[in-house]
N, C-alpha and C positions, 0 to 999 in steps of 0.2 A: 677222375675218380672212378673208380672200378663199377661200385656202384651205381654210377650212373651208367655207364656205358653198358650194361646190362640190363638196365630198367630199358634204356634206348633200345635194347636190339630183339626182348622179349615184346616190347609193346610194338615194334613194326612188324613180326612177326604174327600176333595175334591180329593187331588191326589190318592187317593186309589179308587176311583169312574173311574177317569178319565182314570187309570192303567185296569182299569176290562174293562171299554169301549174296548179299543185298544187292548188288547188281544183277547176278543169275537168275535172282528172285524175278527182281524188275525187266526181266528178259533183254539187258542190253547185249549192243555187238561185243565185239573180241575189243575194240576200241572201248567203247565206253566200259567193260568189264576191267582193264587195266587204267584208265582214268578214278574209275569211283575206289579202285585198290588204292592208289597212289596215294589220292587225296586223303583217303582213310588213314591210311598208314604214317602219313608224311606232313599233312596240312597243321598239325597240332604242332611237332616240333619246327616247323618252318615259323608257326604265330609266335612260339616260344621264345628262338633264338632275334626273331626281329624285334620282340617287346628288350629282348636282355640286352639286345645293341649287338647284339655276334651274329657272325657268319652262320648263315642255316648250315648245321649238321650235313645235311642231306644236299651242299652245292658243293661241297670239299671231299667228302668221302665217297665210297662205289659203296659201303658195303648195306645201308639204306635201300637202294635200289634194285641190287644183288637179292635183296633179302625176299622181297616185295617180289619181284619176277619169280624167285624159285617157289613162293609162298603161293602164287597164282596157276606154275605149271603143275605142283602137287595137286593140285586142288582138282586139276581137271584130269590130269591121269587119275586118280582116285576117285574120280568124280562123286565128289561129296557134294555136288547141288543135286546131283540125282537121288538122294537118300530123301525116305517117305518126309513127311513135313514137321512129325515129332522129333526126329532127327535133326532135319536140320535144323530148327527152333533151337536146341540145346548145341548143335556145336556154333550156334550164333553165338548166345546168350553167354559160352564158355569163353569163347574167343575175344567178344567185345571186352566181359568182365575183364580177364586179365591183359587188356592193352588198357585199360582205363585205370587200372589201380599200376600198371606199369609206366605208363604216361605220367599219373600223378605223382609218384613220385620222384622220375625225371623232374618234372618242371620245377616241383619245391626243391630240389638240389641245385638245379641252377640259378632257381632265385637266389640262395643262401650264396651260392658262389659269386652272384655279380653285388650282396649285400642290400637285398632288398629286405624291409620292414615285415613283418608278419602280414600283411594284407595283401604285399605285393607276393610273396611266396605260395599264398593262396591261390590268387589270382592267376598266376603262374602255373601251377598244380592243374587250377580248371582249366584254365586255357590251352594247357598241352593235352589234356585229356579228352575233352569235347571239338577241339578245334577243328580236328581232319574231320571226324561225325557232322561236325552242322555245317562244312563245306560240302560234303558229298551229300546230305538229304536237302540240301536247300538245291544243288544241281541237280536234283531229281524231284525237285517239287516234293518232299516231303517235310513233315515234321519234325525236327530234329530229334534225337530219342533224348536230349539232354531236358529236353521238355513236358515228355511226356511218361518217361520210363520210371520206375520203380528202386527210388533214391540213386539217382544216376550221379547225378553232378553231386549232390550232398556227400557222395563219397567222397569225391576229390576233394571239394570241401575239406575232409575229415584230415583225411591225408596228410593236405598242407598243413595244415594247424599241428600234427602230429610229429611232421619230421620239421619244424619249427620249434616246435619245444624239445624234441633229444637232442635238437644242436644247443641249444641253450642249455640242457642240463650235461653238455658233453660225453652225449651216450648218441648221437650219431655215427655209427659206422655197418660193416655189412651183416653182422649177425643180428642186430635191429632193425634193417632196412627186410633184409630177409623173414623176419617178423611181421614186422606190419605189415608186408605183401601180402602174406600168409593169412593172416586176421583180415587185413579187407576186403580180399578174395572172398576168404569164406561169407563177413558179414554181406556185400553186395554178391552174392549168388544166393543164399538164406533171404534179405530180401527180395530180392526178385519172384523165389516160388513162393516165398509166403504173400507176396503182394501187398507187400508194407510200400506206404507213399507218402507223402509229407500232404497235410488237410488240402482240398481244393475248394473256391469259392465258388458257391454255384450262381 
């Protein structure tokens, strides 16, 4: 499905950016700088394809890994960890967003493809979305940002739930899919600077 394999190749593309970010930050080697990209980039569709019963994406194809390596050498001839810290804040925050709503909706397309129920499509959706993320901040001791960020996973939440019902009402396809991209981008970047969050118990 076309639109998948373009959810797939924008969201390695962004989370391999947003992976370089977080590492530079954390001052790792050239090693751990291309580890925490990987796992960013990769770790979601790898939990993905092992929940659907398939072959990971990324142990069959080069162009995953291709992507991820150019996405890391731009980064540093650009050198966009050297940009002051407003900067780089926003080309995180832009980066992550659109691998997380490009992730989610990869993963509800392949739930629908291997015939998983609305929960599982969901679930699906989250898991390829946060997957790489809470593999690389738990390998740096951090907080996953699925935890503590500003309607993070509630997106993908969204998402699934979203591209589960236009298959149901038969209005799944790319000029929809390219829609709701569009709407949840905007809605998860609009939350994020408003700092909207779902209640927390003190």
């Amino acid at each position: 499905m076309i639109g998948l394999e373009i959810a797939d190749i924008v969201g390695t593309i962004a989370f391999g950016l947003s992976g370089f970010l977080v590492a530079t930050r954390d001052r790792l080697d050239l090693l751990g700088i291309f580890i925490a990209s990987f796992l960013t980039a990769l770790g979601g569709g790898i939990l993905r394809d092992t929940i659907a019963q398939r072959v990971p994406y990324v142990f069959s194809h080069h162009l995953p890994t291709i992507l991820v390596i150019f996405v890391i050498l731009f980064a540093i001839v650009f050198k966009l960890h050297k940009k002051d810290s407003l900067e780089s804040k926003t080309y995180f925050v832009i980066s992550d967003s659109i691998g997380l709503v490009s992730f989610s909706i990869a993963g509800a397309i392949v739930g629908l493809m291997v015939d998983f129920n609305i929960f599982g499509v969901v679930m699906l959706a989250l898991a390829t979305a946060v997957g790489g993320g809470i593999m690389r901040d738990t390998l740096l001791n951090r907080v996953p940002v699925v935890l503590t960020s500003e309607l993070y996973g509630t997106v993908a939440i969204m998402i699934g739930v979203c591209v589960f019902v236009l298959d149901r009402f038969e209005a799944l396809n790319n000029k929809s899919l390219v829609l709701l991209f569009g709407l949840s981008l905007i809605f998860r970047l609009f939350a994020f600077y408003k700092k909207w969050h779902l209640p927390k118990i003190n």
